[in-house]
C-alpha positions in Angstrom: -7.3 -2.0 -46.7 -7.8 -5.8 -45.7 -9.5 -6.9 -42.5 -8.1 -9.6 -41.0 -10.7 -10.1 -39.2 -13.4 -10.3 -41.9 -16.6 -10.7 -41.0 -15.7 -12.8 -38.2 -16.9 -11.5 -34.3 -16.1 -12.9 -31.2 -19.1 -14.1 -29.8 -17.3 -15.6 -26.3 -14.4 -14.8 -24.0 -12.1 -17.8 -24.0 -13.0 -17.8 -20.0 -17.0 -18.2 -20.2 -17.9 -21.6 -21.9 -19.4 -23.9 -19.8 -21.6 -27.2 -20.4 -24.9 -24.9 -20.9 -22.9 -24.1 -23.6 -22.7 -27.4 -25.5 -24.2 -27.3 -28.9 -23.6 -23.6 -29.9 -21.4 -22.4 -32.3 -18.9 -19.9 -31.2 -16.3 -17.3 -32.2 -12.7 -17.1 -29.5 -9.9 -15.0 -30.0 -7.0 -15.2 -27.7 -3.2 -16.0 -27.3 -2.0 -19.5 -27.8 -1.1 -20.7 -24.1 -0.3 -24.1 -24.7 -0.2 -26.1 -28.0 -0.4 -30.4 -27.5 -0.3 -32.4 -30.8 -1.6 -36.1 -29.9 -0.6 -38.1 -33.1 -3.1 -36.4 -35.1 -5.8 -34.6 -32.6 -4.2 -30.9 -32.2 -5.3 -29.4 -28.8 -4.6 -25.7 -28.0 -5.6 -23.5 -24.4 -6.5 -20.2 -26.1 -6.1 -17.4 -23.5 -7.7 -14.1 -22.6 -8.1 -11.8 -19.3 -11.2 -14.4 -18.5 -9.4 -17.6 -18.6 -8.5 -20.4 -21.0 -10.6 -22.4 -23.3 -10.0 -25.9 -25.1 -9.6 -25.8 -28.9 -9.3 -29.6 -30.3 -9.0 -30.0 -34.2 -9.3 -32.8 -36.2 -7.4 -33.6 -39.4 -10.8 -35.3 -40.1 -13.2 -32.5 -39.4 -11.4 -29.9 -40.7 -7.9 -30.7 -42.5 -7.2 -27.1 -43.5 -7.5 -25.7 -39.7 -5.8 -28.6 -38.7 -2.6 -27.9 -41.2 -2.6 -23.9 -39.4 -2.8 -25.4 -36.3 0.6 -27.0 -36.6 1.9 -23.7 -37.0 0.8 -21.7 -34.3 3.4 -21.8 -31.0 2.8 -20.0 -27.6 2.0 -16.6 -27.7 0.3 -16.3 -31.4 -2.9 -14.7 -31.5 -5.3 -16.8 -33.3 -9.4 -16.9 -33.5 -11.4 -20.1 -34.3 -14.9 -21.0 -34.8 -16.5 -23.7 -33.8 -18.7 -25.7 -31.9 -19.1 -26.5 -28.2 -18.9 -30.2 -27.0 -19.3 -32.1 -23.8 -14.9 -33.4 -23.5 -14.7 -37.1 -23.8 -14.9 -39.2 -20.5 -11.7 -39.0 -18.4 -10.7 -36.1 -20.1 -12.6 -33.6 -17.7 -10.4 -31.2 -16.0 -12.3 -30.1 -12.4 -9.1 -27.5 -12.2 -10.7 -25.1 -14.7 -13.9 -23.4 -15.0 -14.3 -24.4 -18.8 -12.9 -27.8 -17.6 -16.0 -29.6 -18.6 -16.2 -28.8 -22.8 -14.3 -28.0 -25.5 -14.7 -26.5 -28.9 -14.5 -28.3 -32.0 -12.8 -25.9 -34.1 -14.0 -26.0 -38.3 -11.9 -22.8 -39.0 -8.7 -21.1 -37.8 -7.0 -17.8 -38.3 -3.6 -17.1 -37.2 -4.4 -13.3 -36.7 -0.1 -12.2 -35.7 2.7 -14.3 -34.9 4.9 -14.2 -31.5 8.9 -14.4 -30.7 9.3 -16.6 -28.0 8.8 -14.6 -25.0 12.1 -14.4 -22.3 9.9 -15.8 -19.7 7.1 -18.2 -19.4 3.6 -17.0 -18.8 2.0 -19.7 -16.2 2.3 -18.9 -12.4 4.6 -22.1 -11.8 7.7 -20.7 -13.0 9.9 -18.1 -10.7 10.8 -15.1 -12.9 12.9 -12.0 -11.6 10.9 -9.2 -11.3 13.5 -6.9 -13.5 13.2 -9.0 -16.3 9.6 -8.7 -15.7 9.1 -5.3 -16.0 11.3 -5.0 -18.7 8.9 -7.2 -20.6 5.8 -5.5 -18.2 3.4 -5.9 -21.5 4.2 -9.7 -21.5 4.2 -9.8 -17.6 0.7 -8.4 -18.0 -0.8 -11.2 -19.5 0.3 -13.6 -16.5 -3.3 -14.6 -15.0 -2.3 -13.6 -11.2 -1.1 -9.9 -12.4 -4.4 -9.9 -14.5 -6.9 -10.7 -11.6 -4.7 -8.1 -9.3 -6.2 -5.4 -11.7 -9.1 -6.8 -12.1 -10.1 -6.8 -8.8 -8.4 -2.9 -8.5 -11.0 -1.7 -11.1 -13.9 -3.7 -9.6 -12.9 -2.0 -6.1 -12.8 2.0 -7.8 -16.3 1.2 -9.2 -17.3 0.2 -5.4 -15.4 3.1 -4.1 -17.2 5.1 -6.9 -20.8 3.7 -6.0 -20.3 4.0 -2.4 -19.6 7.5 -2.3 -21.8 9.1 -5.2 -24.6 7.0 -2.9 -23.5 8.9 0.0 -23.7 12.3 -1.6 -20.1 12.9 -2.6 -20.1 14.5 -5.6 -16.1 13.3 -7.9 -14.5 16.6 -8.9 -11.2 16.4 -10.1 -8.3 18.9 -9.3 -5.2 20.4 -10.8 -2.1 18.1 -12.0 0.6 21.3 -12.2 -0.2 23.0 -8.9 2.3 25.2 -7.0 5.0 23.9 -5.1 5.1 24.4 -1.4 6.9 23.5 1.5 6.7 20.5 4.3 6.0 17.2 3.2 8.2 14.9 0.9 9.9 16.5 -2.3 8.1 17.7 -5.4 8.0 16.6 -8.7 8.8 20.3 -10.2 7.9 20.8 -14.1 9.7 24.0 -15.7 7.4 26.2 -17.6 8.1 26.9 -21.1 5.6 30.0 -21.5 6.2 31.7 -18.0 10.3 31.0 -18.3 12.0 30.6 -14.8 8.9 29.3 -13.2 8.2 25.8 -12.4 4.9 23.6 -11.8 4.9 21.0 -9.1 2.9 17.9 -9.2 0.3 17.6 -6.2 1.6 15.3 -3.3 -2.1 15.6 -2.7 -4.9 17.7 -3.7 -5.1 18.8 -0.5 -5.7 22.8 -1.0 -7.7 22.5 -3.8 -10.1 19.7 -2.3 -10.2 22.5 1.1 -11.3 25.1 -1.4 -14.1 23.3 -2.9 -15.5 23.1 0.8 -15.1 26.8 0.7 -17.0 27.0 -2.9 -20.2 24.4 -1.1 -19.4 21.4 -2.4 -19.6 19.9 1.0 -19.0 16.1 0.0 -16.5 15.5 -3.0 -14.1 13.0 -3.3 -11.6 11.8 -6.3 -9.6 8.5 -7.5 -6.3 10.5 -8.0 -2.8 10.3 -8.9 -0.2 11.8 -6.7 3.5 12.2 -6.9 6.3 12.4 -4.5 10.1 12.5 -5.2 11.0 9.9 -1.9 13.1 6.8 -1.1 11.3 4.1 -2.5 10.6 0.5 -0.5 7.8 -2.5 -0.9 5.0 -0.2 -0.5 5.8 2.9 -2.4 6.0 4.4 -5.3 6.9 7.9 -7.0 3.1 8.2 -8.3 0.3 6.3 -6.4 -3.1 6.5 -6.3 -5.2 7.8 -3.4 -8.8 7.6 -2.6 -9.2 11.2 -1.5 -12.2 12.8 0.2 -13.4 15.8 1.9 -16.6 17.0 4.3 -18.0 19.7 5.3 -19.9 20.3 8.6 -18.8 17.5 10.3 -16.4 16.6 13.1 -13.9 13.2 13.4 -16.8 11.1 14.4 -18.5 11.7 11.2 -15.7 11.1 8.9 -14.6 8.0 10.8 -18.5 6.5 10.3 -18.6 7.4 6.4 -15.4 6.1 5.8 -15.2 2.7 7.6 -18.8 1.8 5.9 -16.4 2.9 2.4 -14.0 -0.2 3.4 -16.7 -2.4 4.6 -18.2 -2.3 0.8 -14.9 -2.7 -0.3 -14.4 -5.9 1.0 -17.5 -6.8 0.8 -17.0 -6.5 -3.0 -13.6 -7.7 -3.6 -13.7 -10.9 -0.8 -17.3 -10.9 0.6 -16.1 -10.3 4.0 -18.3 -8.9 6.1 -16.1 -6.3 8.7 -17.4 -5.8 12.2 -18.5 -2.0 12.4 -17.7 0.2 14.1 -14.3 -0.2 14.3 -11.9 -0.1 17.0 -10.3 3.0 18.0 -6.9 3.8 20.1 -5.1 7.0 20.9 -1.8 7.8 19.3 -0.8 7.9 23.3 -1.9 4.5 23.6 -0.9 2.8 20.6 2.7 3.9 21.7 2.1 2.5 25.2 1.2 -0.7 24.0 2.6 -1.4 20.5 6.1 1.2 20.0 4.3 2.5 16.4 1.8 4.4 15.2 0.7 1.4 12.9 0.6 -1.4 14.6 -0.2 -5.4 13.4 -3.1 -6.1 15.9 -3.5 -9.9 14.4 -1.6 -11.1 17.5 -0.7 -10.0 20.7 3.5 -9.7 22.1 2.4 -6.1 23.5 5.2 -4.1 24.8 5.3 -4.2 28.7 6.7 -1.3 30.1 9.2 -2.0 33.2 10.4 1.5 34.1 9.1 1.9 37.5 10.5 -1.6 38.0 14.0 -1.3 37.1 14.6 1.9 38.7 17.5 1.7 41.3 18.5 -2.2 40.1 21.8 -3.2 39.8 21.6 -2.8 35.8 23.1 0.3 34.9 21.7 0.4 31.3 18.2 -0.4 32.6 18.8 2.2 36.0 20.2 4.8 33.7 17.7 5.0 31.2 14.7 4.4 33.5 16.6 7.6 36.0 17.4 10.0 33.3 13.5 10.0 31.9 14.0 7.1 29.2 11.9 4.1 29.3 12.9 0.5 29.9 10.2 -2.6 27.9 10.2 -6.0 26.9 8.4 -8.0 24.6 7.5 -11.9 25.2 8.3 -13.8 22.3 6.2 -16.7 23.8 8.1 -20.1 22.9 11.1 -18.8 21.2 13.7 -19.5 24.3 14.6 -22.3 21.5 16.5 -19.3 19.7 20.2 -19.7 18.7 22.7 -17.5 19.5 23.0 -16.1 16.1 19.4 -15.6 15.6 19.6 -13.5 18.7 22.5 -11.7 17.0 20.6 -11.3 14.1 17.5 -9.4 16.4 20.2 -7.4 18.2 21.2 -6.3 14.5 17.5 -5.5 13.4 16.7 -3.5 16.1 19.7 -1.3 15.7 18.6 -0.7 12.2 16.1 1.7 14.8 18.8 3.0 17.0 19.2 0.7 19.3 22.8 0.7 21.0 21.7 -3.0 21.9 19.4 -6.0 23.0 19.1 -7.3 26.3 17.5 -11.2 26.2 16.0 -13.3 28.8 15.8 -17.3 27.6 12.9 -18.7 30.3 14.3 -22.4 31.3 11.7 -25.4 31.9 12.6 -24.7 35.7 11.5 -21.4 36.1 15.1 -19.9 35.7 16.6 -17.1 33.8 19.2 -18.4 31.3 20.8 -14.7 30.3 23.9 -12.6 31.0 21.6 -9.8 32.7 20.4 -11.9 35.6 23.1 -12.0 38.0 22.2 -7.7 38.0 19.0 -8.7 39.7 17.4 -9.5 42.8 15.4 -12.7 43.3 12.3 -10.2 44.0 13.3 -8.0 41.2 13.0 -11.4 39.0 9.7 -12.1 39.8 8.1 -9.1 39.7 9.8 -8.6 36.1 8.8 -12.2 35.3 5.3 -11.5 36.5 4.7 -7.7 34.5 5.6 -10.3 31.5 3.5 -13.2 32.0 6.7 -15.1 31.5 6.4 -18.8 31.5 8.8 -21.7 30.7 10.3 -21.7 27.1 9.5 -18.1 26.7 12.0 -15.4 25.4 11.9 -12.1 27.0 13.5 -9.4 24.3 14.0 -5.6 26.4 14.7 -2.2 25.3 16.3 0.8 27.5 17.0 4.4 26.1 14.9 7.1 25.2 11.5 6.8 24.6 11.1 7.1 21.1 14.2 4.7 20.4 12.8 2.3 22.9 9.4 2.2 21.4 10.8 2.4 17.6 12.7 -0.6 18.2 10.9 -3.1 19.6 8.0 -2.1 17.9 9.7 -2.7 15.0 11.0 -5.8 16.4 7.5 -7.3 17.3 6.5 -7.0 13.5 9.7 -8.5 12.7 8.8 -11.2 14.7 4.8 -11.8 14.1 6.2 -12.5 10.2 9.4 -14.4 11.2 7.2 -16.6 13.7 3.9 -16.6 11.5 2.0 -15.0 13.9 0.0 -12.8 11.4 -2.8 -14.8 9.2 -3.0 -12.7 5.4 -6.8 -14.0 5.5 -7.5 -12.1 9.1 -8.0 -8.3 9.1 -7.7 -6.2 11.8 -8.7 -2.6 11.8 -7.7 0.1 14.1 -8.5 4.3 14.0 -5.6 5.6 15.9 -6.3 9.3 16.8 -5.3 12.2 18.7 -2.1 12.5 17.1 0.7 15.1 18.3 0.2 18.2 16.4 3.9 19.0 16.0 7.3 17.7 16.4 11.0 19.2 17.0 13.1 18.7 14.2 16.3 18.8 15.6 18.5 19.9 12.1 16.2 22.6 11.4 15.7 23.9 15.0 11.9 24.1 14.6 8.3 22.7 14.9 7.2 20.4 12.0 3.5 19.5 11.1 3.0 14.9 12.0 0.3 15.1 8.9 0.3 18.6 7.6 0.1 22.2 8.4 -4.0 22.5 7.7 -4.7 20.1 10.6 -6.7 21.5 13.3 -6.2 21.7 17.0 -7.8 19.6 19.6 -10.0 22.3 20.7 -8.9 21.8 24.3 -5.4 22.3 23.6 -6.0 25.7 21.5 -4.0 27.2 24.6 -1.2 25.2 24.0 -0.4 26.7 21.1 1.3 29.5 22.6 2.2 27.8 26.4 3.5 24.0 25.0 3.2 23.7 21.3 4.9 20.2 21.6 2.1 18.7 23.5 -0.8 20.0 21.3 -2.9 16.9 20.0 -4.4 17.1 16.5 -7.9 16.2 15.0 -6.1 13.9 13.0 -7.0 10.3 12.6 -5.1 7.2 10.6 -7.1 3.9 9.7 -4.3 1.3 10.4 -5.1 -2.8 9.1 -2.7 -5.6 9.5 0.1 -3.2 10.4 0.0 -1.1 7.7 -1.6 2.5 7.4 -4.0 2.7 4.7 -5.6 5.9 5.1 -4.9 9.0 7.1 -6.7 12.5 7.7 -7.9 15.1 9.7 -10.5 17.8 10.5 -8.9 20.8 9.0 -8.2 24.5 10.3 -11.0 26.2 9.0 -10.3 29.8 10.5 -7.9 32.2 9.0 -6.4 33.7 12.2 -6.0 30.0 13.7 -3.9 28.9 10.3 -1.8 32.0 10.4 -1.1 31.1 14.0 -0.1 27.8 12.9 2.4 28.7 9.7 4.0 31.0 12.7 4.7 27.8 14.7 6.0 25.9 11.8 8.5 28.5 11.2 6.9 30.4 8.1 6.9 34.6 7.6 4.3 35.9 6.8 5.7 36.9 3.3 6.7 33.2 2.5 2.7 31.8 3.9 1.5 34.8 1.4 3.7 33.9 -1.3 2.9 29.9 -0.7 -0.8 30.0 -0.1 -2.2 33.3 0.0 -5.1 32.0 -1.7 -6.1 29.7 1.1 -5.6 32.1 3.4 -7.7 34.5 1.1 -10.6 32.0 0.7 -10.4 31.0 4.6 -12.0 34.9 4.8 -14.6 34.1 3.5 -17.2 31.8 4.9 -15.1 28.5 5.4 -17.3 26.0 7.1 -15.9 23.4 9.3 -14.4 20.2 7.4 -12.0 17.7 7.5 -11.4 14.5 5.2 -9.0 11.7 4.3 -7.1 10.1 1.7 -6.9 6.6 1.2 -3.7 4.8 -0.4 -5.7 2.7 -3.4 -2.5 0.8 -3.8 -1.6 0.0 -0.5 -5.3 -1.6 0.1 -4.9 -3.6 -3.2 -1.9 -5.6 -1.8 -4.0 -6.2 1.3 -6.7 -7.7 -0.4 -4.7 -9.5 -3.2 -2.1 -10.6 -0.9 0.8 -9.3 -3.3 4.2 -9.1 -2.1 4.7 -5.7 -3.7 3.2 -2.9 -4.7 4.2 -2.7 -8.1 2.4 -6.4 -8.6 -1.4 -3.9 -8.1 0.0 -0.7 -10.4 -0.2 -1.6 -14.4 3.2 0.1 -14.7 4.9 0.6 -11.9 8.8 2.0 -11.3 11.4 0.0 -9.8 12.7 1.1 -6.3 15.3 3.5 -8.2 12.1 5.3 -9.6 12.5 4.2 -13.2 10.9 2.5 -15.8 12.8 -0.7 -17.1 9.9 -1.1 -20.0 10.3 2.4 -21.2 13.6 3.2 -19.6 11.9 6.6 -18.3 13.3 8.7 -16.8 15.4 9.7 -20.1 17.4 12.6 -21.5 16.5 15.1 -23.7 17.8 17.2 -26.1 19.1 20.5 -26.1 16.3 22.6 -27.9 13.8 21.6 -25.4 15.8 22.4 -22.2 16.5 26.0 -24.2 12.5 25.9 -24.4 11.9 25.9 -21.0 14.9 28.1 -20.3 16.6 25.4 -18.1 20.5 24.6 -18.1 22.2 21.7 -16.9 24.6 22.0 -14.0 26.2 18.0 -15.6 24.6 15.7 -17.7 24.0 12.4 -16.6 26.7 9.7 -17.4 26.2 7.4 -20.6 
């Protein structure tokens, strides 16, 4: 069998020449970037995941490597030896890190040949992402998509380093668990050798990370994948990779500590930023008060102001209704924006209806002090200035309010300050701004179902002052549960878990599970919550949601190798895909219609 290669070893990365170099004779190998023929003198930008070097042949020096050379075109993978020189005056390129030399090449192989790819590879040229991940391998090689995973690897060997320092020992847990209920959908995988009985792929590892506290391995912690069958958007994906950890003896405080010094190293690592520690912390209750959302963008202020008390009895019925039927009435300040058109105030009314809003009320702030809006002849001169006053409103200011329930009120123009800190540029990508919210609800009514729902999940434990609730007010019990929010989006989330058997009975009761179906779905837990369980809680950290922080990507699927589409499929390998009869008789399954051609 012949080598191609020969005997010949790359002894550089095209990336790593510099002007220490000059003088030594070196081996590249790389993909043709660009090819320049200057009336003789041949230069080519060999590529790699380092960078690009400078080939220049010379008829002169080498005519053979020259002659190959006016073969090769973008994209053919070629190696060349030669030697490193200083580049001739004027020719210096500051731009590039091996700007200052280029090799003289004596010989050249053309190791495989290349179509011309559908798209070019620099970052200069707008390409639509389908046609990139059709062509993901080719998409791959583009240097901004390359230094995305490049810095995701360097940040799991932080994540690793940080955490085996700190005692956590990485275990890894099943991929075809059991599926069970709450949460998003499964992924379910039929079982050919146990027919009529299906796998599910772990949401989380959640069960199996509790049980190895149970087992006395009191720190572990894993770089996992994770599947959930959702609605896709920006920042999701059908499998995504979480940082995932777990404690024993230790309460919120703990966690909080070992985990904020976690994403200190990793940006530390991956920007040398150095984050102020601790950080800030809110409750739930309060981030609602002030902000509308449980993840809120602190990068810039535009806090919601809440005006109930002030509007009750007015002469606006939408305001007095809601704020006398135990809704809420707020505003924002969108400081400077009384400039806004009428249809860009159309278009706000339309966003925050998205959120079930049945409308937007608007105040335009004129340079005399007066209130430019249909809504003002509903008010008293008094009722003006105290309103004004509650929202620091000034000349040239636009005042944006919300009335109807709480949860609407806050949804929407929560939703609506976010809208507006990007629309208005508000929100620097280069400033970070952490926040633990905590103290979550520990339940919610779901309406449909007529029954309590776990916010994070049914193993969360209790504020240990609200225990009594359980039974009296289950709706206001708070949980140990605590979400690291930064920039407005929530990158990790977790809780100290139930750790006694009789207190997570109690809590599959509330959630509207028999005791037959909380044996049948997680006897074992209960089982193993018998005994010894110490106290421990943990969290899970969304790898991929952190990586298009720190890269600044505009999607997720610009920090994931190979990433699905928003349809949860694969344009590269066109997955998800049919198969054929004999395997679904395999597994015993039948299909109730085929999918159209």
């Amino acid at each position: 069998m012949s080598d191609i290669l020969g005997d010949w070893k790359r002894t550089h990365f095209c990336g790593e020449l510099r002007k220490e170099d000059i003088g030594k004779e070196v081996c590249l190998m790389g993909w043709v970037h660009r090819r320049r023929d200057h009336g003789g003198l041949i230069f080519i930008d060999l590529r790699d995941r380092t960078g690009i070097g400078q080939l220049a042949l010379d008829p002169d020096r080498d005519p053979e490597a020259h002659t190959k050379a006016e073969a090769v075109r973008n994209e053919f993978v070629i190696a060349a030896i030669g030697k490193v020189s200083p580049r001739p005056e004027g020719t210096v390129n500051p731009k590039m890190a091996t700007g200052e030399v280029e090799i003289e090449v004596s010989e050249l192989r053309i190791l495989n040949i290349a179509k011309t790819p559908p798209f070019q590879l620099d970052e200069y040229t707008e390409v639509a992402e389908n046609l990139r991940l059709k062509h993901r391998y080719l998409d791959l090689r583009r240097e901004a998509i390359q230094k995305n995973l490049i810095m995701r690897h360097q940040v799991a060997q932080t994540v690793r380093r940080y955490l085996s320092d700190n005692g956590f020992l990485e275990i890894e847990t099943p991929m075809l668990t059991k599926s069970t209920p709450e949460g998003a959908r499964d992924y379910l995988v039929p079982s050919r050798v146990n027919l009529g009985n299906f796998y599910a792929l772990p949401q989380s590892p959640q069960i199996f990370k509790q049980l190895l506290m149970v087992s006395g391995f009191d720190r572990y912690f894993q770089i996992t994948r994770c599947f959930r069958d959702e609605d896709l958007r920006a920042d999701r994906q059908p499998e995504f990779t979480q940082i995932d950890c777990e404690l024993s003896f230790v309460d919120h405080n703990d966690v909080m500590s070992v985990m904020e010094g976690m994403v200190a190293a990793i940006f530390k690592s991956a920007l040398n930023v150095d984050l102020q520690l601790p950080m800030p912390r809110m409750s739930f209750a309060e981030v609602m008060e002030r902000y509308g959302v449980d993840n809120p963008d602190l990068r810039f202020d535009m806090e919601l102001v809440n005006l109930t008390e002030l509007v009750k009895g007015c002469g606006f019925k939408v305001f007095a209704s809601a704020a006398d039927n135990g809704g809420q009435v707020k505003a924002i300040n969108a400081k400077g924006c009384a400039t806004f058109s009428r249809k860009e105030l159309d278009d706000l009314t339309d966003f925050v209806a998205i959120y079930g809003a049945k409308g937007m009320a608007w105040v335009k702030i004129q340079d005399d002090g007066n209130w430019q809006s249909p809504i003002a002849k509903f008010f008293s001169e008094d009722e003006l200035a105290k309103i004004g006053e509650a929202l620091d409103a000034k000349p040239g200011d636009l005042l944006l309010f919300g009335a109807d329930k709480t949860g609407t009120v806050n949804e929407s123009l929560g939703r609506l300050r976010g809208h507006l800190g990007q629309k208005l540029g508000l929100a620097n990508p280069k400033e970070y701004k952490f926040v633990w919210v905590t103290e979550f609800p520990l339940l919610e009514w779901d309406g449909e179902e007529r029954r309590h729902v776990a916010v994070h999940h049914p193993f969360t434990a209790p504020m240990d002052e609200d225990v009594p609730l359980l039974d009296s007010e289950p709706g206001n019990t708070r949980a140990k549960a605590y979400d690291l929010v930064l920039n407005g989006s929530e990158i990790g989330g977790g809780s100290i878990r139930i750790h006694d058997q009789k207190v997570q009975s109690r809590m599959f009761e509330l959630l509207g599970i028999g005791d037959e179906e909380a044996r049948q779905k997680f006897g074992f837990l209960l089982d193993a919550l018998e005994y010894g369980a110490p106290p421990h809680g943990g969290i899970a950290f969304g790898l991929d949601r952190i990586m298009m922080i720190l890269t600044e990507a505009g999607s997720i699927r610009d920090v994931i190798a190979f990433p699905k589409t928003q349809k949860a499929t694969c344009l590269m390998s066109e997955a998800p895909g049919v198969v054929d009869e004999k395997q679904l008789r395999e597994l015993g399954v039948r299909l109730a219609a085929r999918p159209k051609a």
